[in-house]
N, C-alpha and C positions, 0 to 999 in steps of 0.2 A: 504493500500500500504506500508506505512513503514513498517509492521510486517515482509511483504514478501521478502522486502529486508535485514530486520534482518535477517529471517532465513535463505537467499539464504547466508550470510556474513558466517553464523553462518557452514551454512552445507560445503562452502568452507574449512575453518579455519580446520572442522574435516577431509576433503582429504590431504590438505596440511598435516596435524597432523601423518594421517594415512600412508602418502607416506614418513616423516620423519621415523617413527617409522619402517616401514618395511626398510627403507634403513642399518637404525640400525640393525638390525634382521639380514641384509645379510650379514652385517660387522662380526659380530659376529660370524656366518656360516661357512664364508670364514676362517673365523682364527680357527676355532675346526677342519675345514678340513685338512689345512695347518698341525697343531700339528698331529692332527691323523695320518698324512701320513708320520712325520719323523720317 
């Protein structure tokens, strides 16, 4: 049982991670589109 709730902590931790990084990603997007468009 403890394992499963490591890994259930563990595979959490990389969504969160994942939903940081792709917000990043959009941030980023938004501003090359912005430049490209002046």
């Amino acid at each position: 049982m403890p394992c499963d709730s490591q890994t259930n902590t563990l595979s959490q931790l990389q969504s969160a991670y994942l939903e940081f990084k792709l917000g990043e990603l959009q941030r980023q997007l938004e501003q090359l589109i912005l430049i490209s468009q002046l």
